[in-house]
ZAMARGU-4260 file (C-alpha; in steps of 0.2 Angstrom, whole numbers, plus 5000, padded with zeros to 4 digits):
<rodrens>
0) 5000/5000/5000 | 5013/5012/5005 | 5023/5011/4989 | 5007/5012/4978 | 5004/5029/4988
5) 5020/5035/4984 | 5019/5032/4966 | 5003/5038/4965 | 5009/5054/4974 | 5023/5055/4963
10) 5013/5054/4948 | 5003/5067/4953 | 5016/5079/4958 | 5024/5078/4940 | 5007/5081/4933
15) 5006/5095/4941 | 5022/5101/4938 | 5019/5097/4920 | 5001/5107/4920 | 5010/5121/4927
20) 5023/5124/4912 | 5009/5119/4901 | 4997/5134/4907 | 5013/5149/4903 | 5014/5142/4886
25) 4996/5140/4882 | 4978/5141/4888 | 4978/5124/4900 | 4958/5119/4899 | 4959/5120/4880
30) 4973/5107/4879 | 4964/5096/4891 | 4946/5099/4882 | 4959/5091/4867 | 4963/5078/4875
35) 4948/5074/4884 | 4941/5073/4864 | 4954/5063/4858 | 4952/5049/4870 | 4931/5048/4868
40) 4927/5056/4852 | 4916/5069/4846 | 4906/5069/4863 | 4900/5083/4868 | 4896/5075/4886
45) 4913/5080/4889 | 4914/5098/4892 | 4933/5099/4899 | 4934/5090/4914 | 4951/5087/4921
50) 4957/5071/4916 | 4957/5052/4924 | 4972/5045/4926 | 4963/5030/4916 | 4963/5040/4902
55) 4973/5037/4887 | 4973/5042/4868 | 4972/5028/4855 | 4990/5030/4845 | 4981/5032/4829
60) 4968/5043/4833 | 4983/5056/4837 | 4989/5052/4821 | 4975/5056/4812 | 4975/5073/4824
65) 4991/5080/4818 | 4989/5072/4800 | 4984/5081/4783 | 4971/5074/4770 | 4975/5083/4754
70) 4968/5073/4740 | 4976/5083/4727 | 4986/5099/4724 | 4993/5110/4710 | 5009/5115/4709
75) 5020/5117/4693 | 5034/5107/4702 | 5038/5091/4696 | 5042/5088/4717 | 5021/5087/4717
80) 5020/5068/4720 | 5034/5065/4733 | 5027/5081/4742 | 5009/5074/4744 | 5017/5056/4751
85) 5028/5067/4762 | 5011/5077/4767 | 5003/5060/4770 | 5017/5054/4786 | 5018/5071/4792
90) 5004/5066/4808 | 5017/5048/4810 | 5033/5058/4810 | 5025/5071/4824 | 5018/5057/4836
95) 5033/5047/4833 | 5045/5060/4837 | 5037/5069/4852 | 5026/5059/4860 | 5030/5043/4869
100) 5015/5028/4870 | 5011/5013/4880 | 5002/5001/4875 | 4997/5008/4858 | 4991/5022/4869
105) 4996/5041/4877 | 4993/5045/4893 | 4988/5062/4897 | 5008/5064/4905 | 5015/5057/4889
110) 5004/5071/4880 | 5007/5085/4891 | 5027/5080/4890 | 5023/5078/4869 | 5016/5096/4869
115) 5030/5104/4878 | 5042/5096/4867 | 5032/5103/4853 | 5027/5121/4859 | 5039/5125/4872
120) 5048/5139/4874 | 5063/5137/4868 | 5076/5147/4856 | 5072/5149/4837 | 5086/5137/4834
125) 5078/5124/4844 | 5062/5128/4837 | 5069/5124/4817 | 5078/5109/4824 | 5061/5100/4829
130) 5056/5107/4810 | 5071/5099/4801 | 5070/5081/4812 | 5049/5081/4807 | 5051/5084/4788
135) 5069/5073/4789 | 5056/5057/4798 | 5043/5062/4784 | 5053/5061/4771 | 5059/5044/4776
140) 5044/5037/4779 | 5039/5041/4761 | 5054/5035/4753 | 5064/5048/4751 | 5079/5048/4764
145) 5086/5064/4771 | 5103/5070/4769 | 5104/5073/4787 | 5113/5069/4800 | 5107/5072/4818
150) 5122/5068/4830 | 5111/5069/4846 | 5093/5070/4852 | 5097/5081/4865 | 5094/5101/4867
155) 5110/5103/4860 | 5107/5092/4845 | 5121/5094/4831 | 5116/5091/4814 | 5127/5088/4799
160) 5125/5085/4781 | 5116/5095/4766 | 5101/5100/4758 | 5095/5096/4740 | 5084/5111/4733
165) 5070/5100/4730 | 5073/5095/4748 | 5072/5115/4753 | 5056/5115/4744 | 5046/5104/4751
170) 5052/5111/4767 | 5045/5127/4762 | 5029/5120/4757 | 5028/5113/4775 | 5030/5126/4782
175) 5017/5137/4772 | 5003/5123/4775 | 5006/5123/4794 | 5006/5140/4793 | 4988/5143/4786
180) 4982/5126/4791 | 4965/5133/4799 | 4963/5144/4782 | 4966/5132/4770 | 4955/5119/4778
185) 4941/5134/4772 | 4945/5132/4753 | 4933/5121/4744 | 4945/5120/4729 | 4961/5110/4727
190) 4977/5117/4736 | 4987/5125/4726 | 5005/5129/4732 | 5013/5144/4732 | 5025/5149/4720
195) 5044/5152/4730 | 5056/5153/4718 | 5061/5170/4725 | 5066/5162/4742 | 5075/5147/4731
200) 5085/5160/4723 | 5090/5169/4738 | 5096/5153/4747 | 5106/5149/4731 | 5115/5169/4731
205) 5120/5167/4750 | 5126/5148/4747 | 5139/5156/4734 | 5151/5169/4733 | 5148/5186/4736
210) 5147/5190/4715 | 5137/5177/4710 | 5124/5185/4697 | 5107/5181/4693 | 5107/5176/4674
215) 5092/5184/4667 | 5088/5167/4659 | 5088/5157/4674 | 5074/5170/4685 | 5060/5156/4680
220) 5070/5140/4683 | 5078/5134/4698 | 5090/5118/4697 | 5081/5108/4711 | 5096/5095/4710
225) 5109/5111/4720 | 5117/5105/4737 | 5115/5120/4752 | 5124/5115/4768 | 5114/5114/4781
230) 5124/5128/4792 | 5119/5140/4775 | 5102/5137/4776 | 5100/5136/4794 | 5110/5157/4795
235) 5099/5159/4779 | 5082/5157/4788 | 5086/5164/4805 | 5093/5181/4797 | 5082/5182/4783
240) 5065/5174/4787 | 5065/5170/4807 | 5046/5170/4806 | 5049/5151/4798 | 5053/5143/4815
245) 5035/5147/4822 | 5027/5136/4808 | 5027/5119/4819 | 5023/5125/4834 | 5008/5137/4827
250) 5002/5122/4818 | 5001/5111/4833 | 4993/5124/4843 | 4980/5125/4830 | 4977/5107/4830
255) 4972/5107/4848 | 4961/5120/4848 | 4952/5114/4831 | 4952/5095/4840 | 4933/5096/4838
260) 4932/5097/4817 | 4946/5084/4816 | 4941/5072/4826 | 4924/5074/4816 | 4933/5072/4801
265) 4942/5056/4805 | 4926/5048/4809 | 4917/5053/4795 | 4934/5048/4783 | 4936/5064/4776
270) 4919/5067/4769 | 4924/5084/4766 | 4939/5080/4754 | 4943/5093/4739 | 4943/5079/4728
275) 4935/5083/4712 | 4933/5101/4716 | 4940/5116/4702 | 4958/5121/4704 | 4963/5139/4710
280) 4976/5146/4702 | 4983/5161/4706 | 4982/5175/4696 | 5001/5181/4690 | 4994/5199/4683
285) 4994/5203/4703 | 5010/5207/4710 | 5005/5201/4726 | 5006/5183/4727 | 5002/5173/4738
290) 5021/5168/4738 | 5026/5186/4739 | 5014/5191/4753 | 5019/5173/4764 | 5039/5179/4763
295) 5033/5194/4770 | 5027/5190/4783 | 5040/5177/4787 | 5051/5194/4793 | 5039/5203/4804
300) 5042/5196/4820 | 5029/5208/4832 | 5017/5214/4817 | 5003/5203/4817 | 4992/5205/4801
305) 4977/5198/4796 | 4973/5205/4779 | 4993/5199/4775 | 4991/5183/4780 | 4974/5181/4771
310) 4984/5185/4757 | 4996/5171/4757 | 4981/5158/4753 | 4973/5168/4742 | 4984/5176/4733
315) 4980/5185/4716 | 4962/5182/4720 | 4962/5198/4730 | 4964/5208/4716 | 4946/5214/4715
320) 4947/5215/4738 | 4945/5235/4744 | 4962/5231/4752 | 4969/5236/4736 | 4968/5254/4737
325) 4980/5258/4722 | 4983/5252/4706 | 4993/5261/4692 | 4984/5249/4679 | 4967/5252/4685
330) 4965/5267/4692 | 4979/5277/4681 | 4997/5282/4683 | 5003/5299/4691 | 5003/5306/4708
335) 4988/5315/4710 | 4979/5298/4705 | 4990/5290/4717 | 4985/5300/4731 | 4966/5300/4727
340) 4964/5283/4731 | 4976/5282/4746 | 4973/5299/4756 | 4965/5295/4774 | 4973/5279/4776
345) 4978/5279/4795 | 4985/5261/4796 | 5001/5249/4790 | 5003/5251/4770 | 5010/5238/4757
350) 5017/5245/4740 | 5025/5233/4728 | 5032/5242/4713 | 5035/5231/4696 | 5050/5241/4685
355) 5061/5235/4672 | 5080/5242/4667 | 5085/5244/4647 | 5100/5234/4642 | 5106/5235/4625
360) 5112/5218/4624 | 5096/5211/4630 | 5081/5211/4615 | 5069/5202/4629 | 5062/5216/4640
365) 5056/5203/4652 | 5072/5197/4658 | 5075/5213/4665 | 5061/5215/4676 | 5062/5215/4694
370) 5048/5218/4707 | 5050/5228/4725 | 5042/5232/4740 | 5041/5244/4755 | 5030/5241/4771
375) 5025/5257/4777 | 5021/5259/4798 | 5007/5273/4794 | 4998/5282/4779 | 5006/5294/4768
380) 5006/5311/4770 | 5010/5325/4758 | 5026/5334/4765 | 5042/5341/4761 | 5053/5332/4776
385) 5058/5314/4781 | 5042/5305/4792 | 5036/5290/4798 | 5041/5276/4809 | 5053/5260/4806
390) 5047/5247/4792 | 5054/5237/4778 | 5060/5236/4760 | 5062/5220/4750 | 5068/5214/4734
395) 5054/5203/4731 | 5057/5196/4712 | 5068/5186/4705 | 5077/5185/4721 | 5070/5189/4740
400) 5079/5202/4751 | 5073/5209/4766 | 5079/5225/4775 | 5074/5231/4791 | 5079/5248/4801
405) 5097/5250/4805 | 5093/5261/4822 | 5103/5276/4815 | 5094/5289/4804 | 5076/5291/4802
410) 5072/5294/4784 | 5059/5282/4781 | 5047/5287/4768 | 5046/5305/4757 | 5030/5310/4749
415) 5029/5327/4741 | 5016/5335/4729 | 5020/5351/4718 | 5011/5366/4728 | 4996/5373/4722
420) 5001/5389/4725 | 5016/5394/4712 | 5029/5403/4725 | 5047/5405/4720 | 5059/5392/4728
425) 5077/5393/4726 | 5079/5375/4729 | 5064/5365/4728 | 5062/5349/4735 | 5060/5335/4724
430) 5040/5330/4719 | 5039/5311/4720 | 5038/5296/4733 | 5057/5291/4742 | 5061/5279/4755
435) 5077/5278/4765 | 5094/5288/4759 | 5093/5308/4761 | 5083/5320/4751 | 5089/5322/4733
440) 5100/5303/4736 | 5086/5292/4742 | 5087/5275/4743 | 5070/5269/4732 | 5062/5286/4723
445) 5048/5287/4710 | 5045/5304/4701 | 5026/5311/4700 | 5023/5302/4684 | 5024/5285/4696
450) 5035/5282/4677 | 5054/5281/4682 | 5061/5275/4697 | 5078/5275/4705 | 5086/5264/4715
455) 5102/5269/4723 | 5115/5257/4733 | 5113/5256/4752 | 5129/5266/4753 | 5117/5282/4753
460) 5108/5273/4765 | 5109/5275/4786 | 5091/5270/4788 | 5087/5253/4779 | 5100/5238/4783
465) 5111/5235/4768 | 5105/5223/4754 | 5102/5223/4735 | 5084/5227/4728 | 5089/5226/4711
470) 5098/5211/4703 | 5116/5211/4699 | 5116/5228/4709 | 5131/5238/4709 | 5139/5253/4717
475) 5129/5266/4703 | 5110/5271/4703 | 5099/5259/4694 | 5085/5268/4685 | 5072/5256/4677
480) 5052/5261/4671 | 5040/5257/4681 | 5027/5245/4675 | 5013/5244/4689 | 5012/5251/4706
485) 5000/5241/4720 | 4996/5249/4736 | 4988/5237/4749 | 4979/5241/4767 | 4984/5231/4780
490) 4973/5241/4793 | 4957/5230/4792 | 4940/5236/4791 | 4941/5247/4803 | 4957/5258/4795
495) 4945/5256/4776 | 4930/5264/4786 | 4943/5278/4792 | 4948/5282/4775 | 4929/5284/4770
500) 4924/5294/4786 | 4939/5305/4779 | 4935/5306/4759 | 4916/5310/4763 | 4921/5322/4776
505) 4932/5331/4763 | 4920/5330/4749 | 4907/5340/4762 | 4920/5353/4761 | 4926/5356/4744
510) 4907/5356/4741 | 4903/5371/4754 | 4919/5380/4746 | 4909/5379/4728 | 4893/5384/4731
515) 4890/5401/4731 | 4876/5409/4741 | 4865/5417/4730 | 4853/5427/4741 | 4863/5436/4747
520) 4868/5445/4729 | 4851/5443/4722 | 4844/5460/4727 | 4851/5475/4718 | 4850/5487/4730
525) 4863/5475/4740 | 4874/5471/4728 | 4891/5478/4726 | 4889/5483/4709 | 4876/5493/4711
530) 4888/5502/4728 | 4901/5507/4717 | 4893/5512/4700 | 4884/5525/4712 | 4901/5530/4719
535) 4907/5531/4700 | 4892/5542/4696 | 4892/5554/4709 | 4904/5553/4724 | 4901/5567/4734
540) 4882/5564/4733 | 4876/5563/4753 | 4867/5547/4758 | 4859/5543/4772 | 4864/5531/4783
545) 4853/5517/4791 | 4854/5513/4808
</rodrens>
């Protein structure tokens, strides 16, 4: 008796020691309203009691929890096929891993110990080391062996080896599905995967020498049979996109807290499978893809952006969303339209800008294309001086670049109209839109035709982090045309109900400034002509004055 009690004691005090580092990294009765589903089903006769120590999850039914059941997706990649048998052991790699059974079963211990291994808080580096081991177990399970070499399964784990290209992007595609796991499973068509050659080339450039070029043949096509070492890639994601190693444990947070759905799902066999549905392809005219927007987001690590993220899975399909407030192919190039459509909005701002530079040796005018972007704090407003707060500027296309405040000068964004008022200046400021650099040697400026553009190298620049927009970029100013300008809210409804409150508000006023009151010059005897022809007439004539 006395040593039962004491293991019974035992247990209970790592229970509890367990529940308490569970609750400081998530909401404690929703984990065990999860597990309390798991181990009876869809029961709704279970509203989040705290569990028996009888109780235990069937080792299948958490692999069906953390599994996905894609039927089909379109992708161009001829990586399709070994990507969806990846996709269909991902739920086996997790439970494998980082939960430890009994009996063909997880005891509510075992799953607490599981979570923490999965969502605790731990370093980014730890964080995409449990990434690496889950798609490296994946890809074994479907055949195709990773290139890895994990020394030790400790916190300190070293791992060794290299990573194929095709390798890297099915990681990518992993990590974008875990990503938007509780959006995608909204779509009624087939998945369709982003497009991320942008982040392929960017590995490539920072795996080779520091002039390497991007030949303007190669933009479309990435040799998916390219080694990267694995200490490359693992500096390339923690500098450039640190928002990747959130992409597990986000997706396993979701997972608890949509228990409910999937264990509905895996009893019914996937009745709602997208099988057979239309596939949704994403519309290339936008410059915002959903490839383009995920990257993005991928480097803000405390701006948290709904409209962005909707983004990344739907992609071009936004085109027609009032979140675009500006486009220079719909609503017409120039400043003034510019302005029109983008006045009043109080709220973060994304502008991508689509330019191409003239080579004479080049006949094909789309190999020199190249596509940018600016995140922009706050709205624009029409001054003369340097405002703002800190943001970003990428190089987005055919490469991926991101860079953030350095810390040191403050000249984030420029956007000046030419006066109404024609006053004499003897050095006028430039008209046009500018980020970064100093006035008259900005980093990024467009001129008020929103036609030219000029991008300068960050040796101007003190207030952006060092970096090449441009491909092939060297120490002179690249000037390209621009092609299409897209200016997107991020603001939500609220900051789009602003902007109207503002427009309508201004309209009021430019109305009250055009009419003219007519009563009050409709009686002759009133008006001013009548006042001075009788001064003209006869001036010292006396009149009499009414009081």
């Amino acid at each position: 008796m006395g040593a039962s009690e004491s293991r019974q004691e035992a247990t209970q005090d790592v229970t509890k020691d367990l529940e308490t580092t569970v609750a400081t990294i998530c909401h404690l009765p929703t984990l065990r309203d999860a597990f309390t589903r798991l181990c009876h089903g869809n029961n709704d006769h279970h509203p989040n009691p705290p569990p028996h120590s009888g109780d235990a999850i069937l080792l299948q039914t958490l692999k069906d929890c953390f599994s996905f059941r894609f039927k089909r997706i379109e992708s161009k990649s001829p990586t399709e096929d070994h990507f969806l048998n990846l996709l269909d052991n991902v739920g086996e790699a997790i439970v494998d891993l980082f939960f430890t059974c009994e009996n063909g079963q997880v005891s509510w211990i075992e799953f607490l110990r599981g979570y923490i291994r999965c969502c605790g808080r731990v370093p980014a580096s730890e964080s995409l080391c449990n990434l690496y081991k889950l798609h490296a177990e994946a890809s074994r399970k479907a055949g195709m062996p990773s290139n890895l070499d994990f020394v030790s399964d400790s916190v300190d784990c070293r791992i060794n080896g290299y990573f194929m290209l095709r390798d890297v992007l099915t990681l990518l595609w992993l990590c974008w599905i875990m990503m938007h796991d509780s959006r995608i499973s909204r779509l009624e068509v087939a998945l369709a995967l982003p497009e991320v050659n942008h982040l392929l080339w960017s590995i490539i450039l920072s795996n080779n020498d520091v002039g390497s070029e991007i030949k303007p043949m190669d933009r479309g096509n990435v040799d998916l049979s390219q080694q990267v070492s694995f200490d490359k890639l693992h500096k390339w994601v923690l500098t450039v996109v640190p928002g990747l190693s959130n992409s597990f444990t986000q997706y396993v947070n979701e997972r608890m807290q949509t228990t409910n759905s999937v264990v509905q799902a895996v009893l019914e066999s996937c009745a709602q499978s997208t099988s057979g549905c239309p596939a949704r392809e994403e519309n290339s005219s936008c410059l915002l893809t959903s490839g383009r927007a995920w990257s993005i987001s991928l480097t803000l690590r405390n701006f948290s952006c709904e409209e962005l993220m909707e983004a990344c899975v739907s992609g071009g399909s936004l085109a027609t969303s009032e979140n675009l407030l500006y486009r220079s192919s719909i609503h017409g190039k120039g400043l003034n339209r510019f302005w029109s459509n983008i006045d009043g909005y109080q709220a973060p701002l994304l502008m991508l800008v689509a330019a191409s530079t003239s080579d004479a040796h080049e006949d094909n005018i789309s190999s020199r294309q190249w596509v940018i972007g600016v995140l922009v704090q706050q709205g624009f407003e029409n001054r003369d001086v340097y405002y703002g707060s800190p943001g970003f500027i990428y190089a987005l296309y055919p490469s991926f670049h991101a860079s953030g405040w350095t810390g040191k000068e403050k000249n984030f964004v420029y956007s000046h109209l030419r006066a109404t008022r024609k006053v004499y200046e003897a050095n006028p400021r430039p008209v046009g839109i500018g980020f970064g650099g100093s006035i008259g040697n900005e980093r990024i400026f467009m001129d008020e035709d929103l036609a030219h553009i000029t991008v300068r190298h960050h040796a101007f620049d003190k207030t952006y982090q060092p970096g090449s927009l441009v491909p092939n970029q060297g120490f002179l100013a690249v000037e390209g045309s621009v092609l299409d300008v897209e200016v997107w809210g991020l603001g939500g409804k609220s900051a789009k109900q602003g902007q109207d409150a503002y427009k309508k508000r201004e309209g009021l006023f430019t109305e009250q400034r055009r009419k003219v009151d007519l009563k009050t010059f409709g009686n002759w005897e009133d008006s001013p002509e009548k006042m001075l022809l009788d001064m003209v007439s006869d001036p010292n004539k006396i009149q009499r004055e009414e009081r």
